[in-house]
TORTOR-624792 format. One record per residue (C-alpha): residue number from 1; residue in one letter; x, y, z. Coordinates in steps of 0.001 Angstrom, whole numbers, padded with zeros to 6 digits. Layout:
REM residues N
<NUM, 'A', <X, Y, Z>>;
...
REM end
This chain:
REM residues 449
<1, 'X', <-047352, -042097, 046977>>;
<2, 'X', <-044738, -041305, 044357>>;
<3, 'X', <-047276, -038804, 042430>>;
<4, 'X', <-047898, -036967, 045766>>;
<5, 'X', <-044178, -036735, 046149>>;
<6, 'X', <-044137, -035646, 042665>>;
<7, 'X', <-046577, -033145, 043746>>;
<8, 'X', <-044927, -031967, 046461>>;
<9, 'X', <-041594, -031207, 044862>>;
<10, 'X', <-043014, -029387, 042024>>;
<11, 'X', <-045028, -027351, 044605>>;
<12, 'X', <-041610, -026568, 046692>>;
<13, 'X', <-040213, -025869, 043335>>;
<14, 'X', <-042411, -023021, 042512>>;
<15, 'X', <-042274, -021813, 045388>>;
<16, 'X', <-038410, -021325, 045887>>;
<17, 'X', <-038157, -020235, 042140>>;
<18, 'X', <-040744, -017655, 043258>>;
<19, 'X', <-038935, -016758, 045963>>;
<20, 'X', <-035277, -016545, 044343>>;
<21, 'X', <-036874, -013983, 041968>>;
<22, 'X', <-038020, -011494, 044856>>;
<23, 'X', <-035841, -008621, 045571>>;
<24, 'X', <-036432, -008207, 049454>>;
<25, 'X', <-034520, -005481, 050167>>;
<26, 'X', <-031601, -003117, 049582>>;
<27, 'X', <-029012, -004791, 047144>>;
<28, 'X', <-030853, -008149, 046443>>;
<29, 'X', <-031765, -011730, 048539>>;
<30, 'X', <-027818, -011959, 048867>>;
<31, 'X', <-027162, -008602, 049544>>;
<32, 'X', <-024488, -008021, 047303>>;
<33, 'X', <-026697, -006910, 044361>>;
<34, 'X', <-026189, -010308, 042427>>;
<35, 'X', <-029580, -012627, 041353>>;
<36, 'X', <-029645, -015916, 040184>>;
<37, 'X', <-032549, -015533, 037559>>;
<38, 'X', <-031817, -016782, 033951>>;
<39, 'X', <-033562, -015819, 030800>>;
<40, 'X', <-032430, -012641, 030514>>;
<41, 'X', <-031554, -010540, 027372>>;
<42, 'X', <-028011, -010625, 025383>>;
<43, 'X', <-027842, -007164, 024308>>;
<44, 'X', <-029931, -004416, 024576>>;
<45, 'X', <-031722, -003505, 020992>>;
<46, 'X', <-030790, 000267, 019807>>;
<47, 'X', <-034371, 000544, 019792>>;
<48, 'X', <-034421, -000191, 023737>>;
<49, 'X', <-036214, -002107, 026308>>;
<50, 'X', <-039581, -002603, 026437>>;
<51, 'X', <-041276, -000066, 029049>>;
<52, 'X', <-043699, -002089, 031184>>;
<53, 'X', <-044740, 000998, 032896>>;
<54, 'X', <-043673, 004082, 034111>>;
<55, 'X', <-044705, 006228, 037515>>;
<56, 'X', <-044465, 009570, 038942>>;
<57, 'X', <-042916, 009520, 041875>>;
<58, 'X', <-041633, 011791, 044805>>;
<59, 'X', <-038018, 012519, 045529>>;
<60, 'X', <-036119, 009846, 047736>>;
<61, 'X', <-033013, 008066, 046978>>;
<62, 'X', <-033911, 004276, 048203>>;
<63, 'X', <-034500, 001478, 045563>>;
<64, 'X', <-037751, -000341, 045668>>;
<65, 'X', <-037840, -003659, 047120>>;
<66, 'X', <-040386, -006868, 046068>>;
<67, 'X', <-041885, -009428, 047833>>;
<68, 'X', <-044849, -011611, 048197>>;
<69, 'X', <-046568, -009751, 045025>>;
<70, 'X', <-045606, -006343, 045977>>;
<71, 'X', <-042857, -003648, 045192>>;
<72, 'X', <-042638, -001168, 047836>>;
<73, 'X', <-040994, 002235, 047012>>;
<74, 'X', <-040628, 004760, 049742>>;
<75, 'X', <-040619, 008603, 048289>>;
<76, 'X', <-041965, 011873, 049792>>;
<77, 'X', <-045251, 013977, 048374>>;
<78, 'X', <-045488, 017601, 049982>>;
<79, 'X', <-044737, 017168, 054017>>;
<80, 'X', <-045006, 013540, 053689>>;
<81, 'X', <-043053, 010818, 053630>>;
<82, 'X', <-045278, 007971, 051418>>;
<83, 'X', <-044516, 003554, 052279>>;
<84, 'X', <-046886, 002945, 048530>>;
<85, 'X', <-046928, -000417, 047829>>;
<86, 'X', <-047628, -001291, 044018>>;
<87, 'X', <-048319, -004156, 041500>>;
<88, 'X', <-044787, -004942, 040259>>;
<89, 'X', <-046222, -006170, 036732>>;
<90, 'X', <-048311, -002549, 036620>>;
<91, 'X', <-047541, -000253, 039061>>;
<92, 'X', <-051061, -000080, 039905>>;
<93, 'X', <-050841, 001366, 043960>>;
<94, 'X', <-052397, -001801, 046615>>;
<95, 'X', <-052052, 000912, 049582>>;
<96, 'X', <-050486, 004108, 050742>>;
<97, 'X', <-048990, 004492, 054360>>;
<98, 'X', <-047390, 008170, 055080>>;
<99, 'X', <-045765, 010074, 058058>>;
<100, 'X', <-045049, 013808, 058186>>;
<101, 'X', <-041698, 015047, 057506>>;
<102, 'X', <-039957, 018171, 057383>>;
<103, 'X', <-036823, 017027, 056655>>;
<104, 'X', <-034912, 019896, 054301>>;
<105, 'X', <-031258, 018650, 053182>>;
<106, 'X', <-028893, 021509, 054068>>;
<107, 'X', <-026761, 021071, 051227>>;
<108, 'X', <-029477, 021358, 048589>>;
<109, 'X', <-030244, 017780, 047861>>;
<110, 'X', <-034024, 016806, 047025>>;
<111, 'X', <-035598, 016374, 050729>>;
<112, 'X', <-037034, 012566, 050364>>;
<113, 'X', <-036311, 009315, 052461>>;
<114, 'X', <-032743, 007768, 051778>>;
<115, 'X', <-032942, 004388, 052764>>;
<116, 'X', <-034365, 001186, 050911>>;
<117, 'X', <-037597, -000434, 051863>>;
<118, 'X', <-037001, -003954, 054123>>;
<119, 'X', <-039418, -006698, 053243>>;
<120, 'X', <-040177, -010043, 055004>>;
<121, 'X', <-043163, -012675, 054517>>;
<122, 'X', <-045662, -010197, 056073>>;
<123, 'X', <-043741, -006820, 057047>>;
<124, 'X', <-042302, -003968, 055561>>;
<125, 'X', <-039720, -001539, 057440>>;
<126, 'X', <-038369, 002058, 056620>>;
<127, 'X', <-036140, 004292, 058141>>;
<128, 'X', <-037062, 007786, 057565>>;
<129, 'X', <-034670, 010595, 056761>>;
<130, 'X', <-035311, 012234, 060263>>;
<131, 'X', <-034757, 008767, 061988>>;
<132, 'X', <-038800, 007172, 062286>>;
<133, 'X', <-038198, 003507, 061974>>;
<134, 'X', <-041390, 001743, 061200>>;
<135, 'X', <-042803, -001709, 060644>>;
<136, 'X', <-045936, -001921, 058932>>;
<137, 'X', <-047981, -004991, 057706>>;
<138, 'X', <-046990, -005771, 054030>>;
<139, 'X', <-050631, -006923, 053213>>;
<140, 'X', <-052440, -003664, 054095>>;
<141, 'X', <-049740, -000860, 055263>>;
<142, 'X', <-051210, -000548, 058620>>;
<143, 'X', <-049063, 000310, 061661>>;
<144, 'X', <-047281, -002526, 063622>>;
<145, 'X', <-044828, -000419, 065269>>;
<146, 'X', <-042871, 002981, 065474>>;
<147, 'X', <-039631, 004017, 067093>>;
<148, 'X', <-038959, 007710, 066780>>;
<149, 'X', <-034768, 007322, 066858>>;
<150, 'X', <-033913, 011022, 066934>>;
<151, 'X', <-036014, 011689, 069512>>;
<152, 'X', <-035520, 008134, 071678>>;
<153, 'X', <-031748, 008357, 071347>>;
<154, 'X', <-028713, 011165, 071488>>;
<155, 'X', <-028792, 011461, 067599>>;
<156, 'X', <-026354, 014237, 066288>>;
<157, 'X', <-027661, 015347, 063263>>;
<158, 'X', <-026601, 013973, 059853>>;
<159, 'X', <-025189, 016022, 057174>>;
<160, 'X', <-027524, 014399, 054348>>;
<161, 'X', <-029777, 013106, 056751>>;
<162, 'X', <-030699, 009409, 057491>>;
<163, 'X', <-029565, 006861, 054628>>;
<164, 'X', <-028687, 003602, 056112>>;
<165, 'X', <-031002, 000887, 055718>>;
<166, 'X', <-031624, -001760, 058475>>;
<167, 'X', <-030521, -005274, 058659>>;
<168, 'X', <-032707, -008040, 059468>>;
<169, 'X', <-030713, -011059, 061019>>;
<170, 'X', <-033273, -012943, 062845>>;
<171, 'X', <-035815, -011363, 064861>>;
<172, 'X', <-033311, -008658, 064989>>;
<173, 'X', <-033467, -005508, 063269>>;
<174, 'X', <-029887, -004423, 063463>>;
<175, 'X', <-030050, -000446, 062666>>;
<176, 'X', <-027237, 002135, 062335>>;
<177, 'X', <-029114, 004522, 064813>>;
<178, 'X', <-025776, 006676, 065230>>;
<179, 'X', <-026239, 007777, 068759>>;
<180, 'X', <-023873, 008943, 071490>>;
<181, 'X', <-022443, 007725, 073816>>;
<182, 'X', <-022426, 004084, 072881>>;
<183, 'X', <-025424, 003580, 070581>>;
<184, 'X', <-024402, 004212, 067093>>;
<185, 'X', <-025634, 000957, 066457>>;
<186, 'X', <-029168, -000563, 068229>>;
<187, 'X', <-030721, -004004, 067273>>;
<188, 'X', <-034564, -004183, 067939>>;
<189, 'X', <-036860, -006929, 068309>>;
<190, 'X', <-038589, -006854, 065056>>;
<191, 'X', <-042068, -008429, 066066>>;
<192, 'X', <-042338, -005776, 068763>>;
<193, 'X', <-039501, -003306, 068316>>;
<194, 'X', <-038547, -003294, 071345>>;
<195, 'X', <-034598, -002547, 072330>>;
<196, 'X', <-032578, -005428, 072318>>;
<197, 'X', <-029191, -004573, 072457>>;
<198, 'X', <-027254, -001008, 071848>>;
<199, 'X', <-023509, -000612, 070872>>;
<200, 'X', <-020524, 001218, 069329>>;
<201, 'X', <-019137, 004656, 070552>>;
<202, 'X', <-016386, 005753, 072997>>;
<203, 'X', <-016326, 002261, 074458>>;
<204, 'X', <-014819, 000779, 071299>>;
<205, 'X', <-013182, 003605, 070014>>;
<206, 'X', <-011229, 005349, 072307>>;
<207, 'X', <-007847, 004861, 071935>>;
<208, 'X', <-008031, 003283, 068775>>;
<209, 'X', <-005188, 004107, 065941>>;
<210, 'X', <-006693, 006476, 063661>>;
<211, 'X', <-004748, 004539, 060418>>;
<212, 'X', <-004246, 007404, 057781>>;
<213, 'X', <-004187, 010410, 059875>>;
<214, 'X', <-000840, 012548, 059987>>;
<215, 'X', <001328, 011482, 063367>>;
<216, 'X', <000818, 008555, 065892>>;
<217, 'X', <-002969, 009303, 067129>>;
<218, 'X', <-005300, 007251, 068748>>;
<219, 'X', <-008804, 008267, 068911>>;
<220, 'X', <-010340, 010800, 071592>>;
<221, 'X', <-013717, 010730, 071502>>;
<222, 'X', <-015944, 013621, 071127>>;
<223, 'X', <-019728, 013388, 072324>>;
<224, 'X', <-021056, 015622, 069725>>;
<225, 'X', <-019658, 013835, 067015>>;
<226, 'X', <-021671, 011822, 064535>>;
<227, 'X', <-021357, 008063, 064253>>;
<228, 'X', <-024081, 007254, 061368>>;
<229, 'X', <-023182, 006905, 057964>>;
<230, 'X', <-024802, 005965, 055028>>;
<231, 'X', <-023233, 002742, 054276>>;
<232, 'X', <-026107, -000154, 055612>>;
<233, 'X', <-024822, -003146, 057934>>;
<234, 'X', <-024025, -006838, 056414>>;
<235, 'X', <-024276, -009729, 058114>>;
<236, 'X', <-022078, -012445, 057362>>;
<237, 'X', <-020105, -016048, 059104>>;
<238, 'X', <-016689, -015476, 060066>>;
<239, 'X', <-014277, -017184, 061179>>;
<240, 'X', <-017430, -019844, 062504>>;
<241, 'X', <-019095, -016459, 064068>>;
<242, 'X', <-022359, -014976, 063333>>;
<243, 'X', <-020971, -011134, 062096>>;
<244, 'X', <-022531, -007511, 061861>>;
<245, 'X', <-020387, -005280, 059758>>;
<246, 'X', <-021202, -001691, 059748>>;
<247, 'X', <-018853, 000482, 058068>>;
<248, 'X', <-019582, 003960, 060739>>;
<249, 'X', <-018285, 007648, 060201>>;
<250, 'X', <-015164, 006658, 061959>>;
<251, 'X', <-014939, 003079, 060240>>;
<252, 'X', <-015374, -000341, 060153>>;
<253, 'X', <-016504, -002367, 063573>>;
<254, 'X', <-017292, -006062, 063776>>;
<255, 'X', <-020034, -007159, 065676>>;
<256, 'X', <-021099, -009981, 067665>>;
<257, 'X', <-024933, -010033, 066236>>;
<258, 'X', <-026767, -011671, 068897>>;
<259, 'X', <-025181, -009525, 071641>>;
<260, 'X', <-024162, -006508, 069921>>;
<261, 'X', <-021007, -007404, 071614>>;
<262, 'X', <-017662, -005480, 069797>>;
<263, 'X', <-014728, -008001, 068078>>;
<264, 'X', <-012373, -005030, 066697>>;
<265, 'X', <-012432, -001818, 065374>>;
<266, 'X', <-010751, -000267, 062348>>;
<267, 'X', <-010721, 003549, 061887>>;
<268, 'X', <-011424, 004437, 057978>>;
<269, 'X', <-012098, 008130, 057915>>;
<270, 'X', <-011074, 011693, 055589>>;
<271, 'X', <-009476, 013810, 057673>>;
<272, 'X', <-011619, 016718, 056947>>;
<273, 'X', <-014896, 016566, 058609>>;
<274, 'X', <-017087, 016946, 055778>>;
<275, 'X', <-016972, 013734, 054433>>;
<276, 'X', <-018951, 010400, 054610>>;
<277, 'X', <-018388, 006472, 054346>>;
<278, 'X', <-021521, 005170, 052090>>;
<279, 'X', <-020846, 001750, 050384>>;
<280, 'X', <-021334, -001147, 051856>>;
<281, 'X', <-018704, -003834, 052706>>;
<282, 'X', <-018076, -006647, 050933>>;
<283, 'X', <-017586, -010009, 052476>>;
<284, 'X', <-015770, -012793, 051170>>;
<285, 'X', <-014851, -015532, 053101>>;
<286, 'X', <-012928, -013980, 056001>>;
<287, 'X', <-011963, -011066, 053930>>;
<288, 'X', <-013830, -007720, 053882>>;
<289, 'X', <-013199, -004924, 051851>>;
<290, 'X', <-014415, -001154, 052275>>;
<291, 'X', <-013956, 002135, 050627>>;
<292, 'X', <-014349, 005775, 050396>>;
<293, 'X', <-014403, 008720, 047781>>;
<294, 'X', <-013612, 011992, 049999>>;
<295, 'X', <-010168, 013096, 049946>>;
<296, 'X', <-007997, 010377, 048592>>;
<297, 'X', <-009560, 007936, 051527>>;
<298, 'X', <-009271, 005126, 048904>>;
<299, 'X', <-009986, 001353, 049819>>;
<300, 'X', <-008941, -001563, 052138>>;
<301, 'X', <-008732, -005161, 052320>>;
<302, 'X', <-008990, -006573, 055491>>;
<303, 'X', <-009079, -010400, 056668>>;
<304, 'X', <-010312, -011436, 059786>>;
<305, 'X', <-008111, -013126, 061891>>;
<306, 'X', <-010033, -016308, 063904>>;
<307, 'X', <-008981, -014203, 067226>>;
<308, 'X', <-011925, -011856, 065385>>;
<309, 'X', <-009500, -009066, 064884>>;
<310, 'X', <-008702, -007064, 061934>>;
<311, 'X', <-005777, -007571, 059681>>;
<312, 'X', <-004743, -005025, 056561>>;
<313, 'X', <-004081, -006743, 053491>>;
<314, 'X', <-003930, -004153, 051201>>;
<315, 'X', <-004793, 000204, 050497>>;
<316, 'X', <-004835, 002235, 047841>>;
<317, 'X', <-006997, 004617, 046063>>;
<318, 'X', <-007433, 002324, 042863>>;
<319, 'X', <-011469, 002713, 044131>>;
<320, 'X', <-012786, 005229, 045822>>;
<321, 'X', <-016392, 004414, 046009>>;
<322, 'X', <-018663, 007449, 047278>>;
<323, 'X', <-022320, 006201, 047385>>;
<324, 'X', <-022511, 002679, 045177>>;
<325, 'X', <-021137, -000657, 046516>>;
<326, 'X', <-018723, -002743, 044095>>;
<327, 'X', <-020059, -006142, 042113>>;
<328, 'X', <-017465, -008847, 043447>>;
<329, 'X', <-017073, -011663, 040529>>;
<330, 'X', <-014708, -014473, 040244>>;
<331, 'X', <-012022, -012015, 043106>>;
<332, 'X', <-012864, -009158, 041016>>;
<333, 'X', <-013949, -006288, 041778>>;
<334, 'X', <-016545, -004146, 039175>>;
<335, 'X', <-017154, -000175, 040537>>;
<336, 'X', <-017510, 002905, 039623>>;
<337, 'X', <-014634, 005246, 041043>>;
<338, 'X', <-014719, 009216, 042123>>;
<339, 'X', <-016677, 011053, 044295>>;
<340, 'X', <-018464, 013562, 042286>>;
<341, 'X', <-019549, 013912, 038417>>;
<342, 'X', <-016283, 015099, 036546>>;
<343, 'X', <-014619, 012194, 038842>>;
<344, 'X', <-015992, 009022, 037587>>;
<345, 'X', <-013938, 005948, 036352>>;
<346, 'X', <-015071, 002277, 035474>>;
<347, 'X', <-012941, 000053, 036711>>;
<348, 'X', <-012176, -003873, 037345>>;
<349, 'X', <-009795, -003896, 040694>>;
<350, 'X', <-008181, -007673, 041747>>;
<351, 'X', <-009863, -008126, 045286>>;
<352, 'X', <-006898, -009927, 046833>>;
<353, 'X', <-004095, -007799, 045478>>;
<354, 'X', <-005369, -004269, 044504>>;
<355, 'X', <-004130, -004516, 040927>>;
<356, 'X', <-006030, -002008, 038955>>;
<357, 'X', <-006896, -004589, 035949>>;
<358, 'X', <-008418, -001423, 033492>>;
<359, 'X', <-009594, 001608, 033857>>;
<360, 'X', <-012411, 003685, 031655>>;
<361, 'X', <-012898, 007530, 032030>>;
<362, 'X', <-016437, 008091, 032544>>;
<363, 'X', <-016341, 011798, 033364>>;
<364, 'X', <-019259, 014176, 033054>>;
<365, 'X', <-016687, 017088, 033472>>;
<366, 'X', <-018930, 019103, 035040>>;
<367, 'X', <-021863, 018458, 037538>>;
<368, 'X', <-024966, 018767, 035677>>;
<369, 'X', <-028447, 020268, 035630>>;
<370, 'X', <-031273, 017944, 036879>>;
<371, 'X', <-032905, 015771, 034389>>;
<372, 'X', <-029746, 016301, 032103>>;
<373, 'X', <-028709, 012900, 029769>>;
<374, 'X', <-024913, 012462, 030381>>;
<375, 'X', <-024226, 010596, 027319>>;
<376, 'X', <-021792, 008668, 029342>>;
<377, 'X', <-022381, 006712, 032657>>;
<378, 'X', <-020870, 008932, 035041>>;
<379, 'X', <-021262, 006971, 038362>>;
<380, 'X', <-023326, 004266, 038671>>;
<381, 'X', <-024595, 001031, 039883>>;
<382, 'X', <-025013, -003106, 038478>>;
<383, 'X', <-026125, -005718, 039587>>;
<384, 'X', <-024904, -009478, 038067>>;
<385, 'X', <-027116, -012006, 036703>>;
<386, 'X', <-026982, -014963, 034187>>;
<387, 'X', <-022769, -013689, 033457>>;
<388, 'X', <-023663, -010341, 032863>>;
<389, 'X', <-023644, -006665, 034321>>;
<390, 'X', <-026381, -004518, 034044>>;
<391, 'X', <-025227, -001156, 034686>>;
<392, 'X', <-027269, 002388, 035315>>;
<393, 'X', <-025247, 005095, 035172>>;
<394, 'X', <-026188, 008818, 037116>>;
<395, 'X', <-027633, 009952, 034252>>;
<396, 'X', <-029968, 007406, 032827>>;
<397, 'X', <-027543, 005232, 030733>>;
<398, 'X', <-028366, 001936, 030978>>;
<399, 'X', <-025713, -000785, 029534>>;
<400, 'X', <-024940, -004474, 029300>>;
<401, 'X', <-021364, -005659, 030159>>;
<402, 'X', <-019622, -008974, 030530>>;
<403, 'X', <-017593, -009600, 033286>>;
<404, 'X', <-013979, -009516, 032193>>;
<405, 'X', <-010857, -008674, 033941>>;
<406, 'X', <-008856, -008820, 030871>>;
<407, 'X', <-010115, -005412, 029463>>;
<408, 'X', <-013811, -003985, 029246>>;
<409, 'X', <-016141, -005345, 027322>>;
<410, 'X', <-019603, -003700, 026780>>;
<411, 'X', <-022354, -005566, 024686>>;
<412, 'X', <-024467, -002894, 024623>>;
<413, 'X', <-026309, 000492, 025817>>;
<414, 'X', <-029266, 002688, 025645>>;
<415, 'X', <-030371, 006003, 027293>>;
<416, 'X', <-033328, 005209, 028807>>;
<417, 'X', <-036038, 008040, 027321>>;
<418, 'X', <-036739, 010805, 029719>>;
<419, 'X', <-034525, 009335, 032636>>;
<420, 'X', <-032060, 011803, 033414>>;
<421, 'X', <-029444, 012670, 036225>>;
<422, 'X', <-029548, 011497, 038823>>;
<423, 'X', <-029917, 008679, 038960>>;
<424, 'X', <-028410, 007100, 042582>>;
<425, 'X', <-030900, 004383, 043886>>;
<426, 'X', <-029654, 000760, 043067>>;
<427, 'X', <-031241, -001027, 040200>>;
<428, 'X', <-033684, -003696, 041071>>;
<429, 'X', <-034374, -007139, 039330>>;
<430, 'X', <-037174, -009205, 039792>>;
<431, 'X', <-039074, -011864, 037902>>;
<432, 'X', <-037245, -010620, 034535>>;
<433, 'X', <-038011, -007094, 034617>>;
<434, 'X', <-035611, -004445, 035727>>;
<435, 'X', <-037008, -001455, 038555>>;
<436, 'X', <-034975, 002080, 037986>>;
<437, 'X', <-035202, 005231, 039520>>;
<438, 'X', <-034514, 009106, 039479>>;
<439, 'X', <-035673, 011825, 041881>>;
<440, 'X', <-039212, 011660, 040026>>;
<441, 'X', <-039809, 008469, 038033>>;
<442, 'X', <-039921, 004559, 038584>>;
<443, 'X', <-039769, 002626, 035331>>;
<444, 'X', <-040011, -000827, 035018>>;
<445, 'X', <-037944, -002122, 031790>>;
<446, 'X', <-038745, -005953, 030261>>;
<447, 'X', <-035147, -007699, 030607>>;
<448, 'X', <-036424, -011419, 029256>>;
<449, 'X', <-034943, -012964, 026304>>;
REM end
């Protein structure tokens, strides 16, 4: 008896230390772009990483996700959107699902899929940059499901097209759809995607202060406007409640997640209409903080009162935060401020105060030619593991920081060789090796001590 239940405990062991090292979906198992793996390298050698392998791939801006023996990346070849599934350790392809698309970005960004690859036991959803939501089986790539949103729904059209990636709380695939009147947000049943529940519009924010806007207004809805952004939704207890947050072109809204149900509203919007909200919020305890890059938008705290409602604690514009989402350690904030290349600072931010704790110009001065080496980090993203940030900046600049709100304090760096701007999909760890990618290449770098 007490070997079997030796047996056992070493098998459920493995199997959670297998499944702690998967990287499920966008920004980690916690969502917040943190992992718990150990092992991992000090410093980066001036010699470099070890390259595992390295992959052509087609333009997109997701991350790859990894699951179950897989890593799914989701690019686009010709007309075609490609779901490839691939052996994380070689990057050998297991199977190839695609869907045509003739999506063209208006503003002259590469035409790929924007959102991140959603992984469970045995499916794998996308979210296309015209709006195709899918669910295919993560053994094989064959179709479970489709729901064509832009054609299904009121969906004004996006200015860089779709980019939010859905939520999975549940059976519920919680999905910033950003239709009118009321449906900027729609949960489907995952096994059959089915509609469950649809929400957020004119019902919730009509009438609503528009904080930050010249002169008392309150919000007057207009049923051409857009609601999607490209921040994704977090899920999250508050207050004792189960929580959807979805930061929305006009702002932050609470949600009830089995109902869809609204708690409260708060408007966080530039008032110029070409602008976006992109990062994701970031939820700690009953505080939530959010922020923008487009015309001094800056960030908020918020806490959430247990009548679910929404409280300011603090703004400023000591982050704004266009399209990466900040590393929250020990009530400090790590993120990369400005909105475009010659506007990029590294900075540590107290998350209960707003105190600015130091700040590192990381400017490009000038936005640069594709493929182009920075030789500083520009914007970027990290994720934390085992103390210790591992940063990729916009331009292929990989470095190794420790936490410290005292005053920076960088270990290490290393261009990584033929990785250039830009470089805007979140970095990806998993099983001690480190996924990055640029509009044309997935490398996989050996991060084990």
């Amino acid at each position: 008896m007490n070997t079997l239940r030796a047996t056992l405990f070493l098998l459920a062991a493995t199997a959670s230390s297998a499944l702690a090292s998967d990287w499920p979906h966008f920004l980690g198992p916690q969502s917040n772009s943190t992992s718990t793996e150990t092992g991992l390298v000090d410093s980066i050698p001036a010699s470099g990483l070890p390259i595992i392998w390295r992959k052509e791939i087609g333009p997109g801006y997701g991350a790859p996700s990894i699951r179950e023996g897989k890593l799914v990346i989701y690019h686009r070849i010709k007309n075609e959107e490609i779901t490839e599934a691939l052996d994380p350790a070689t990057g050998k392809t297991l199977w190839r699902q695609s869907n045509p698309s003739s999506y063209v970005d208006p503003y002259g960004y590469n035409n790929g899929p924007r959102s991140t690859p959603l992984l469970t036991s045995d499916r794998c959803y996308t979210f296309g940059a015209e709006g195709l939501l899918s669910c295919l089986n993560l053994a094989d790539g064959s179709v479970v499901w489709r729901r064509d949103t832009a054609k299904e729904f009121n969906v004004p059209e996006a200015f860089f097209g779709v980019g939010s990636t859905p939520l999975l709380d549940g059976n519920l695939l919680i999905t910033m759809v950003g239709a009118q009147t009321n449906s900027g947000v729609v949960a489907f049943d995952a096994t059959t995607g089915k509609t469950v529940w649809e929400s957020v519009g004119a019902e919730n924010w009509t009438g609503q202060p528009m904080y930050g806007w010249p002169g008392e207004r309150t919000v007057v809805w207009k049923t051409w406007d857009k609601q999607a952004s490209y921040s994704s939704p977090v899920a999250a207890t508050i207050q004792g409640k189960r929580v959807v947050l979805c930061l929305m072109r006009q702002g932050l809204v609470a949600l009830d997640a089995a109902t869809g149900k609204v708690f409260d509203s708060f408007w966080f919007r530039a008032t110029v209409n070409e602008s976006v909200n992109a990062m994701n919020p970031v939820v700690s305890g009953n505080f939530v903080f959010i922020s923008a890059a487009y015309y001094h938008i800056g960030s908020v705290l918020l806490e959430m009162t247990p009548d679910m409602k929404f409280k300011q604690v603090w703004r400023s514009t000591v982050l704004e935060l266009h399209w990466n989402t900040p590393i929250l350690n020990d009530d400090y904030l790590y993120a990369f401020s400005g909105r475009d290349e010659p506007d990029a600072m590294f900075r540590c931010v107290n998350f209960k105060t707003g105190e600015m704790m130091w700040s590192r110009d990381e400017m490009a001065h000038k936005r640069p030619p594709h493929g182009t080496e920075l030789q500083v980090f520009g914007r970027g993203s990290a994720i934390l593991a085992e103390g210790k940030l591992f940063v990729i900046g916009e331009g292929g600049m990989l470095g190794l920081f420790k936490p410290n709100p005292k005053q920076i304090e960088e270990v290490s760096r290393w261009q990584v060789p033929d990785f250039g701007y830009p470089c805007w999909a979140a970095p990806v760890l998993s099983n001690k090796r480190l996924y990055l990618r640029n509009e044309s290449q997935l490398v996989c770098l050996d991060v084990a001590r």
